[in-house]
Every structure is written in structure tokens, then in C-alpha cells.
N, C-alpha and C positions, 0 to 999 in steps of 0.2 A: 820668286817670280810672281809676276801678279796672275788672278783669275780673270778670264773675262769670260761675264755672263750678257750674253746677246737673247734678247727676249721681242717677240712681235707683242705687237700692242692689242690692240682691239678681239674683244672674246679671249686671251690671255690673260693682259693685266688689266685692261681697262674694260670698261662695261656700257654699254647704253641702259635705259633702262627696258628695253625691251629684250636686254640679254640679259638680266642680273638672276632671274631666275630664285627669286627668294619663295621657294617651297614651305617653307617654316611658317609658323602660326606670327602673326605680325608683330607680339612682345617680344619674341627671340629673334628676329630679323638682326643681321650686325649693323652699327653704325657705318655712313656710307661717308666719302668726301667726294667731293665733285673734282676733277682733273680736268675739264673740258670744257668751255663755254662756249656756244656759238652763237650768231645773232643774237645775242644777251639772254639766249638761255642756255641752263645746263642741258648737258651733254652725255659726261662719259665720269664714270666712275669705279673707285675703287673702296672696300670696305680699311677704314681707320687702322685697323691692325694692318691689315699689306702695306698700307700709307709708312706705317713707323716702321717697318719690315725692310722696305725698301729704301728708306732711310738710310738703315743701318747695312745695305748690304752695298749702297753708294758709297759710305766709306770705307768698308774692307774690297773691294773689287771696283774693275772696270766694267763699269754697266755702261749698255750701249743698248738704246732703243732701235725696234729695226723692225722695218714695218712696209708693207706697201701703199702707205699714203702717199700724197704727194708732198713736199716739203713745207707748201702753204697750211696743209691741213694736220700735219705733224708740228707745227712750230707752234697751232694754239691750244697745244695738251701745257697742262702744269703738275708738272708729275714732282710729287714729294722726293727731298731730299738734296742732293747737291747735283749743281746743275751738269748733266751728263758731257763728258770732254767733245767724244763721238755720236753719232748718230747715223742710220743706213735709213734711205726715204728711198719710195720706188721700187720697192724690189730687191735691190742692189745699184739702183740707177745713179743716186747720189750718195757718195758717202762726203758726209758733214762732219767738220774738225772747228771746235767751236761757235756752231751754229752758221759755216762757212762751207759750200761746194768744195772740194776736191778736182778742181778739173781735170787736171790729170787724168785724175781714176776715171772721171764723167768719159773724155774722151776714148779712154783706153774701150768701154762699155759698148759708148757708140759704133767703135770702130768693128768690136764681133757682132752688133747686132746686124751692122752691114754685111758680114762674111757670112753667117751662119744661118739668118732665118726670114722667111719674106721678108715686106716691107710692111711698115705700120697702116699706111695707106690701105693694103690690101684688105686687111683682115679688119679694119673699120669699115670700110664698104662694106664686104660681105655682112656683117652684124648687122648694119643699116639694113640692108636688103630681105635679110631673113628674118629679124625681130618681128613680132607681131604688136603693131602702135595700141592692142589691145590691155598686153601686159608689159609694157616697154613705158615708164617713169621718164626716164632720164637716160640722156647716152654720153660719154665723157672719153676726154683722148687726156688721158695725166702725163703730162711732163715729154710728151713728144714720145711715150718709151710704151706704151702699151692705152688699152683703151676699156672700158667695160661701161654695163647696161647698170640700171637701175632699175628693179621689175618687181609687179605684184606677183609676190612667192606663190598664190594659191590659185591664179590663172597660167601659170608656167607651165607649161606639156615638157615634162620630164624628160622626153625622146627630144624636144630640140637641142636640149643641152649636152645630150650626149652625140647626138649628131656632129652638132658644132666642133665638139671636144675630137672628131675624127678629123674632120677637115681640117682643124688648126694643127694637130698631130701632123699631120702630110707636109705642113709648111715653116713645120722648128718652133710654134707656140705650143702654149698649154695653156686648159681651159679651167678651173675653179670657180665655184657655186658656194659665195659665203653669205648668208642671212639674203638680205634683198638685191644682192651685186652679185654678176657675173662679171669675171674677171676674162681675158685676154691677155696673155703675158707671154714675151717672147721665151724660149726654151733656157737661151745664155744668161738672160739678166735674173741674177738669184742673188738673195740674203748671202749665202755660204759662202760665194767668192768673197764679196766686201768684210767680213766676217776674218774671213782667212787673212785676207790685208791688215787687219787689223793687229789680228793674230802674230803678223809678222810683225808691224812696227811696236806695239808693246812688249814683246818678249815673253807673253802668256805661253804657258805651259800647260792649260788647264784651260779648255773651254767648255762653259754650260748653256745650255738652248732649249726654250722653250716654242709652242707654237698650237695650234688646231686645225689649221686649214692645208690644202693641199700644196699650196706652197711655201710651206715652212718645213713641207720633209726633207727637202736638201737641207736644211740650216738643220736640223734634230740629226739625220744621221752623221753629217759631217764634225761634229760636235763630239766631248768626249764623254758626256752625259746631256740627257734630252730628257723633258720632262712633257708630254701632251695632257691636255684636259679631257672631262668624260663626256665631253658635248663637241661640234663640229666638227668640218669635213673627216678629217683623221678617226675618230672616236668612228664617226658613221659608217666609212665602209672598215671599221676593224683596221686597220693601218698601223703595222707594228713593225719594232727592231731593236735588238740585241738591248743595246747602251739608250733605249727610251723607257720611259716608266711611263704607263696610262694610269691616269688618276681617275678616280672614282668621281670626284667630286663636279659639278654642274654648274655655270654662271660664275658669280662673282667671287664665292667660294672657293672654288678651285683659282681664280686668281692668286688670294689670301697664302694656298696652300704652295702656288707653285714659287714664288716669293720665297716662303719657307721653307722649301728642299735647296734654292739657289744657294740659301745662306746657310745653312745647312753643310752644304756639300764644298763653300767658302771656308770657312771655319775647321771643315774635317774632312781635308783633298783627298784624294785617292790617285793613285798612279793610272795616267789615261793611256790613251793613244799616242799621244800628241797633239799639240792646236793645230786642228782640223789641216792636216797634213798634206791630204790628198786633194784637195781641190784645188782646180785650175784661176789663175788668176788673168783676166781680159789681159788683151795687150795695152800697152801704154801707148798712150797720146804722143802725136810728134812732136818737140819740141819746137 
């Protein structure tokens, strides 16, 4: 039966360089490759060895990147190896089958965010209204399915975010604080369902999950091994569970390292749970 390893990107595998975090004296710094281009500069990166790591771990497993970008900003990574079958963009909003929507599944998505938690509308006003245009960059609605800020980290009043994170609680969202973006996500749309779908149509027995931030603990504990970094959300307030291992390691680093337990743990299965058994799959779109 095949493995599938579902991994979020950004501060997992891939790196800015304002998260690579090369503590080391600048001879022993690792070689880096760039995965990322935007307006014709580099971007996002991952050190050579993960590069050939992840290589090698496309051809023994179903690797599936999974990530809350939107699908526009997911589509210009160039991530080593063979080119992934699946992809999960949004949250869980999209899942892509060679580089192709899922409508279905899209509809099925849309149709609980209808049943289960305000309306997107809402909770974009409110952010408008409360953000201070002091520390407020940018503001962004991705994919019709959620919305977040873009903020100077070191002008941010720590109590608005947590404020926020009550009143979105009260209306079926959750709130997430990753590097310079504050997240808005509603409660239903998560990695773990599309994951689990996945789960179903490949016949995986065996699912592995990485992540850092507060919305990759559904995908880690759903999972039958989870693997977190020693840097964000997760690492910060202590965030642990059973079938997760926290790694010591910081930045691009712990990238490298978490690559290498994926294939690791590829190589030499252990008897799980099951692919991620318990989670709820959205209804499906009407025909």
C-alpha cells in the first residue's frame, strides 16, 4: 500500500530568507537552492540535501504539498523532484489532481462553510475596522475562502490578536499569527479533511504530516506520524501530541531534517492508526 506524506510548505520545507535562520559561522552554512521566484527574484528556499531528499522520497511515496496559499502562489514554487500528482491549496479549500481543481471536493467545502461558520464577508469587515493602518501592510481575501492582514510584527499589540482570535472563535473561525500574516480561517476548511480524501482514493495505509503553525495541528494529529519544527506557532506555545515529534532543529535546517524522518519512516513503516481515519469529509457538491 502506498505512503502518503502531506507536508505544508512555507517555514516547514521551504524557507524565505528571512526564516532560514543560518545561526552557523558562514563557511559551514549548507548549500541552499532556490524553489521560489517572484517578480524575478528569489524567494523561498530549501538547503541541496532536502532538495535530493525529497527527490528520493517523490519516488517511494505519495507526496502531496499542502499549504494555505492560494493556488496562484502555490503553483510558482519549483519544488525538486517529480512533479507532485496532488496538491491541497487554501487550507483544504482546493484540492488539485494534476495541477487541476477538484470541483467537487471545492463544492462539497463551500457548501459547510455555508452551514457551519459566518460568512467571509463578515469577518473581513471586522479586520478592516479593527486593524490599526499603522501596523496593517496589506489586507487580502484568498480564494473567496478566508482573508488575512499583512502587518509590521513589531508594531502589533499582542492583545489585538488575541482579542480577535475570541471573536472569530464565537463565529466558527480561527485566528493564526505566522511571521508577518495574520491568518482568518474558517473552523471547517482544514488540511486533514483533503488529506483524508486523499487517503481514501490512494489506498494509503500509512500517513505522515508535517507542519509549524496553528493550522497544521489538525493535519499532524490526524496523521499517523507528525513531525513539527523547533520554531513557530506550534514550538511557541509548547503544542504537543502523542504520534508528533518536535524537533529541535530551527529554519531551514529543520526543513532538511524533517524530509529525512519522512523518508525515514517510508523506508521503515510502522503499524499506525490508520490513514487518518477519523476525520470528517465536507459534503459533496450537487451533481
Amino acid at each position: 500500500m502506498p505512503v502518503l506524506v502531506a507536508s505544508d510548505l512555507d517555514r516547514t520545507l521551504i524557507y524565505s530568507s528571512a526564516a532560514l535562520a543560518l545561526t552557523m559561522p558562514d563557511a559551514r552554512a549548507p548549500r541552499l537552492l532556490c524553489v521560489e521566484v517572484h517578480e524575478s527574484k528569489p524567494l523561498s528556499y530549501m538547503t541541496e540535501t532536502a532538495a535530493q531528499l525529497l527527490t528520493d522520497l517523490g519516488d517511494t511515496a505519495v507526496f502531496v504539498p499542502t499549504t494555505t496559499r492560494t493556488r496562484k502562489q502555490y503553483q510558482r514554487i519549483n519544488l525538486p523532484g517529480p512533479p507532485p500528482k496532488y496538491a491541497i491549496c487554501a487550507n483544504g479549500g482546493h484540492l488539485l489532481v494534476d495541477g487541476v481543481t477538484d470541483a467537487d471536493w471545492h463544492a462539497g467545502v463551500l457548501a459547510r462553510l455555508a452551514d457551519e461558520c459566518a460568512p467571509l464577508a463578515e469577518v473581513h469587515d471586522h479586520l478592516m475596522r479593527s486593524a490599526d493602518p499603522v501596523w496593517v501592510r496589506k489586507h487580502r481575501i484568498a480564494e473567496d475562502l478566508f482573508t488575512y492582514l499583512v502587518v509590521e510584527r513589531e508594531l502589533l499589540p499582542e492583545d489585538w490578536v488575541k482579542e480577535l482570535a475570541v471573536w472569530a472563535e464565537n463565529r466558527g473561525w480561527t485566528v493564526s499569527l505566522q511571521g508577518r500574516k495574520i491568518y482568518a480561517v474558517p473552523k471547517p476548511l482544514t488540511k486533514s479533511a483533503a488529506v483524508h480524501e486523499l487517503a481514501r482514493r490512494t489506498g494509503a495505509e500509512l500517513t505522515l504530516a508535517a507542519g509549524d503553525s496553528l493550522l497544521d495541528a489538525d493535519l499532524l494529529l490526524a496523521a499517523d506520524r507528525g513531525w513539527r519544527p523547533g520554531h513557530g506557532e506550534l514550538a511557541d506555545t509548547g503544542w504537543a501530541a502523542p504520534e508528533v515529534s518536535a524537533l529541535p532543529e530551527r529554519g531551514v535546517l529543520a526543513g532538511e531534517r524533517i524530509v529525512r524522518e519522512f523518508l525515514r519512516a517510508v523506508r521503515q513503516p510502522t503499524q499506525g492508526r490508520g490513514a487518518v481515519s477519523d476525520m470528517r469529509l465536507p459534503p459533496r457538491g450537487r451533481d
